[in-house]
C-alpha positions as CSV (number, residue, x, y, z in Angstrom):
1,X,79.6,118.8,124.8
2,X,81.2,115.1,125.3
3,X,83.8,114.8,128.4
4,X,87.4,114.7,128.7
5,X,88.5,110.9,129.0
6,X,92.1,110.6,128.8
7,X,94.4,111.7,126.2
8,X,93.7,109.5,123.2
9,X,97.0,109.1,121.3
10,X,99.3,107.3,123.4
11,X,102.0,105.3,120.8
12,X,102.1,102.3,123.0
13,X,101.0,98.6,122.0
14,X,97.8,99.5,124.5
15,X,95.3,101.1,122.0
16,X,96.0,98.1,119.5
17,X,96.2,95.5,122.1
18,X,92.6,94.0,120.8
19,X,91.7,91.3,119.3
20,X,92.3,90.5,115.2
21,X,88.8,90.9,114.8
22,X,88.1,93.8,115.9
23,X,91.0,95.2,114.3
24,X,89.6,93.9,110.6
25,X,86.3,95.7,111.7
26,X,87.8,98.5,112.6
27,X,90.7,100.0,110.2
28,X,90.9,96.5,107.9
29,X,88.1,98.4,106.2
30,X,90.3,101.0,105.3
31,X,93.8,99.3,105.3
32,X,92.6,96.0,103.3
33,X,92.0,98.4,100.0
34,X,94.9,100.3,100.9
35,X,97.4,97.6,100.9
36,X,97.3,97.0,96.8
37,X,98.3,100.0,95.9
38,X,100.4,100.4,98.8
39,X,102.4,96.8,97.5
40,X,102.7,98.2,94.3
41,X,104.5,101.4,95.1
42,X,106.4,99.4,97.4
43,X,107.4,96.8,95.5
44,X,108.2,98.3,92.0
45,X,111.4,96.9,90.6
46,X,111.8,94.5,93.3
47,X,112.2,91.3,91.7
48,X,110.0,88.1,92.4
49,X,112.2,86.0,93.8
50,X,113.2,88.8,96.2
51,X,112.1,88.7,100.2
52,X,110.5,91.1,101.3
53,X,108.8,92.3,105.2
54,X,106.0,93.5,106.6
55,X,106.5,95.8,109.5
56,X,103.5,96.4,111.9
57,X,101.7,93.3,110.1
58,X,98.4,93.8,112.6
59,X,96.2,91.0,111.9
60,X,98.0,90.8,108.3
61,X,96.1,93.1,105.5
62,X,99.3,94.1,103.7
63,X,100.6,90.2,104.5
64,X,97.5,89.0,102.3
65,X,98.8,91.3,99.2
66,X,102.7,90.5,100.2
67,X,102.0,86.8,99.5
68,X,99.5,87.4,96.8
69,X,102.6,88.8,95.2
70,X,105.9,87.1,96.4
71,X,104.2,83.9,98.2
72,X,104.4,83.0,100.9
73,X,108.1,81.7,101.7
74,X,109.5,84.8,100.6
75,X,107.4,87.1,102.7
76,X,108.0,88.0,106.5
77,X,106.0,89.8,109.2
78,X,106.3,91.3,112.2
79,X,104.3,93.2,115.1
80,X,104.1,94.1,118.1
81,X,100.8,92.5,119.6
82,X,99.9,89.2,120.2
83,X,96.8,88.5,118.8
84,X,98.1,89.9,115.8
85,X,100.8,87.6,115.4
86,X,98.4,84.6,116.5
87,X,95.8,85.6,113.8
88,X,98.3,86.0,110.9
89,X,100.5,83.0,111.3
90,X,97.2,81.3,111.4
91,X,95.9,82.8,108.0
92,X,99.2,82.8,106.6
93,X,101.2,79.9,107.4
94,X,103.9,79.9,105.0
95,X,104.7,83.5,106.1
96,X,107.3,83.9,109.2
97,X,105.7,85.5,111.6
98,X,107.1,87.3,114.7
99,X,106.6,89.0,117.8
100,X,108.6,92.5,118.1
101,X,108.7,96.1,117.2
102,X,110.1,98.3,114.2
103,X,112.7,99.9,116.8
104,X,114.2,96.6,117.7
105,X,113.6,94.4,114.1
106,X,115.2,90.5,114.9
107,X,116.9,90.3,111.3
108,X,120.2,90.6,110.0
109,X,121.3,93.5,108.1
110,X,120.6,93.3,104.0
111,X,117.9,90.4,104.4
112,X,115.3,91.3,102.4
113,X,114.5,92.9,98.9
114,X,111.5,95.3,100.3
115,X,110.4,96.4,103.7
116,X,107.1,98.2,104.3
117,X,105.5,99.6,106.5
118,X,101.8,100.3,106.3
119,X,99.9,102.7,108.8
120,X,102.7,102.5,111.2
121,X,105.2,104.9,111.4
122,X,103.3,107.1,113.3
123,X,102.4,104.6,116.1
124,X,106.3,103.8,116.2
125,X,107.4,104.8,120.3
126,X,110.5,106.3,118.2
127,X,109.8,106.5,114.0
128,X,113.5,107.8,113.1
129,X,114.8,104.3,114.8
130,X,112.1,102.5,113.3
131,X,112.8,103.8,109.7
132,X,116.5,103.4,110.6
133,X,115.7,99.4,111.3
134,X,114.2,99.0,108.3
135,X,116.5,100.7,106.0
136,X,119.4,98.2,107.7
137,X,117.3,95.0,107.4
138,X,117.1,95.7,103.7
139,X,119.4,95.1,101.1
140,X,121.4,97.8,98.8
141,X,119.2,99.1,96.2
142,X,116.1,97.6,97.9
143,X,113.1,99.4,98.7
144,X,112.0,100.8,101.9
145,X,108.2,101.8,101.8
146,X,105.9,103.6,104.3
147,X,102.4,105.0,104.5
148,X,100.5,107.1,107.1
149,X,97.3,108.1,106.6
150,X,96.8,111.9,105.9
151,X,95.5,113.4,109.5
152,X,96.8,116.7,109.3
153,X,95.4,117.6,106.0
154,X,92.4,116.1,107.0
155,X,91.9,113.7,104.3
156,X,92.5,110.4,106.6
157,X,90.3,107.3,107.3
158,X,89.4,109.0,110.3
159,X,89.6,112.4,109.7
160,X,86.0,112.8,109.7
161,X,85.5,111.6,113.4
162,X,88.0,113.7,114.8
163,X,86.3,116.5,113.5
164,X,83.2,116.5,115.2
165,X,85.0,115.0,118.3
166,X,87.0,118.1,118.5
167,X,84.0,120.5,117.6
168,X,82.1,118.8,120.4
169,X,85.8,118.2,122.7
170,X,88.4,120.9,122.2
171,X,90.9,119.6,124.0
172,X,90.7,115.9,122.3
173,X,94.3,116.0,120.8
174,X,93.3,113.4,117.6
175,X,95.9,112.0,115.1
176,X,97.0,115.2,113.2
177,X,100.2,115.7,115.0
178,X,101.6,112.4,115.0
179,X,104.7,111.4,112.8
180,X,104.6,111.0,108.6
181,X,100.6,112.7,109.5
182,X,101.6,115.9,107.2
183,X,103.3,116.2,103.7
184,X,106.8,115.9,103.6
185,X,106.9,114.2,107.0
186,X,107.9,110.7,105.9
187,X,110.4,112.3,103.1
188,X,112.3,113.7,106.2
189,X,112.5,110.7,108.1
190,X,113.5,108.6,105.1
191,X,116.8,111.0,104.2
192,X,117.9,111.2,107.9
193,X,117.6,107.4,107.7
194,X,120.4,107.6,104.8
195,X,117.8,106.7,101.9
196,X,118.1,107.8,98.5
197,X,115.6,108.5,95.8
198,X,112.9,109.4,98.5
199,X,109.6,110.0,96.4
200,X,106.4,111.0,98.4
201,X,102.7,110.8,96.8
202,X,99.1,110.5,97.9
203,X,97.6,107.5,97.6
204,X,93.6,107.6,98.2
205,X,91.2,104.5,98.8
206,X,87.4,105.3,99.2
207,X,84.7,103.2,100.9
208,X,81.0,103.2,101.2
209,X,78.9,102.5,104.5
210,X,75.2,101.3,103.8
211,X,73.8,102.8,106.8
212,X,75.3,105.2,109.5
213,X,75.0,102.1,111.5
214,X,77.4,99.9,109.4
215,X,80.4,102.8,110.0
216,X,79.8,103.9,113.4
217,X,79.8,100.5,115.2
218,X,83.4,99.3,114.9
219,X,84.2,102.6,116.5
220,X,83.0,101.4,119.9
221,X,85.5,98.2,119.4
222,X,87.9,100.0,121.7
223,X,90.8,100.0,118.9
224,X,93.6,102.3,118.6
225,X,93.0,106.2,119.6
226,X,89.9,106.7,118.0
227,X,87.9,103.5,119.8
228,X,90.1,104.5,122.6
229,X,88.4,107.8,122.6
230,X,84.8,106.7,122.5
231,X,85.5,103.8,125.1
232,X,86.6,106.6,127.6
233,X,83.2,108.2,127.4
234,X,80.3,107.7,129.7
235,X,77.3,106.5,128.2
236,X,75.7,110.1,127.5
237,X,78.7,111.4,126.4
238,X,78.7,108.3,123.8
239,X,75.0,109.4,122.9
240,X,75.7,112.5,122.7
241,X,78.6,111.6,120.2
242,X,76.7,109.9,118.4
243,X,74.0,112.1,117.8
244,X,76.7,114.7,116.6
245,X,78.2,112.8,114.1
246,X,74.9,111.5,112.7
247,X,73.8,114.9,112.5
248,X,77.4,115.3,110.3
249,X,77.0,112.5,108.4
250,X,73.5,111.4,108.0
251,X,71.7,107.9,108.3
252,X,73.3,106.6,104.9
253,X,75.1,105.7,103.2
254,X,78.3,107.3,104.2
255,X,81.0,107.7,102.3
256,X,84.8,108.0,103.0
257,X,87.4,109.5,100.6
258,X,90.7,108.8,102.8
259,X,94.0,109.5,101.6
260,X,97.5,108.5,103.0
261,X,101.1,109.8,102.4
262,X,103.2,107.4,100.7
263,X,107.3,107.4,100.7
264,X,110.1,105.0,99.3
265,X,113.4,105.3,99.3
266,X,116.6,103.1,97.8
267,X,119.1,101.7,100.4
């Protein structure tokens, strides 16, 4: 059995205050393929011309598809952590770029035409004020857009870690309780934000790992609860973490069908 390092989903800018890169190693596997399908939910009907934000930009994978779409001028993005500002200013400089949370957005109310939020919500300190923000930054009839990946049904990016974590660590709480993590989760917060039209689906991205190797490394990169996790462990506890999930998932390749709850909603 692996140890008991400290509680591993803490909402605060700590577990994603990394560097870009090891961000991109670490989820940008997952979130980069996500991010298409993501833009086009979120941006359906929203004219070209429109501006639109990204909320929670990390090192900017949704920015990249924003811009790919609506270019650069029109396209905004904000997060929390440094680095991540730093590194997507500097790939993206036509996009504004800021420093701040989803709680406390530095826009004026009806700004843009779209605001989205990928694989945030649930790392939000307070989602129903986040959700609230970006429902007032955004114009009537604009679109506000939000993904989390699907913890509690066990279909997430991740979902396959925490389940040898927690055969091998009971008390490791994982990701499956935190907000828009179940169905029907982000619908609620979007209609006691005051949107209208809420839809909900599932979108699902899938990616393949050579080697055991190839997917297992970034997790020792010491991002967000999962890296968090491992980076608390001693170094037998690590082995023996290892070993577990090798057992579970074999020496290659590995494969990883990951699905994440989708909502919009109409100002």
């Amino acid at each position: 059995m692996v140890g008991r390092p400290r509680r591993c989903h803490d909402r605060r800018v700590g577990v994603f205050d990394v560097a870009a890169d090891a961000y991109v190693r670490f989820m940008g596997r997952f979130s980069a393929p996500l991010s298409g399908p993501f833009a086009e939910v979120g941006l359906a009907g929203v004219d070209r011309s429109a501006r639109v934000l990204d909320v929670g930009c990390g090192p900017g994978m949704l920015t990249c598809e924003l811009v790919r779409r609506q270019g650069a001028s029109r396209v905004s993005a904000i997060d929390p952590v440094e680095s991540f500002v730093r590194a997507t200013a500097a790939s993206y400089p036509g996009v504004d770029v800021r420093g701040g949370t989803a709680e406390d957005l530095p826009y004026a109310d009806d700004t843009f035409g779209a605001t989205l939020a990928q694989l945030v919500v649930h790392f939000m300190r307070d989602p129903a004020a986040g959700v609230r923000e970006m429902a007032r930054v955004t114009v009537p009839g604009g679109r506000v857009s939000a993904c989390v990946w699907d913890h509690a049904g066990g279909r997430g990016a991740l979902s396959g870690f925490w389940r040898v974590v927690q055969r091998c660590d009971p008390e490791a709480e994982g990701e499956a309780t935190l907000a828009g993590s179940t169905a029907g989760d982000l619908t609620r917060l979007f209609v006691d934000a005051g949107l209208r039209e809420v839809d909900e689906t599932l979108l699902e991205v899938r990616r393949e790992f050579a080697t055991f190797e190839e997917w297992w490394q970034p997790f020792t990169l010491g991002v967000g609860p999962a890296g968090a996790y491992v980076r608390g462990l001693n170094q037998i506890e690590r082995v023996g973490l290892e070993g577990a999930l090798r057992e579970e998932h074999g020496d290659g390749p590995v494969t990883i069908q990951a699905g994440a709850w989708t909502a919009t909603g109409v100002v």
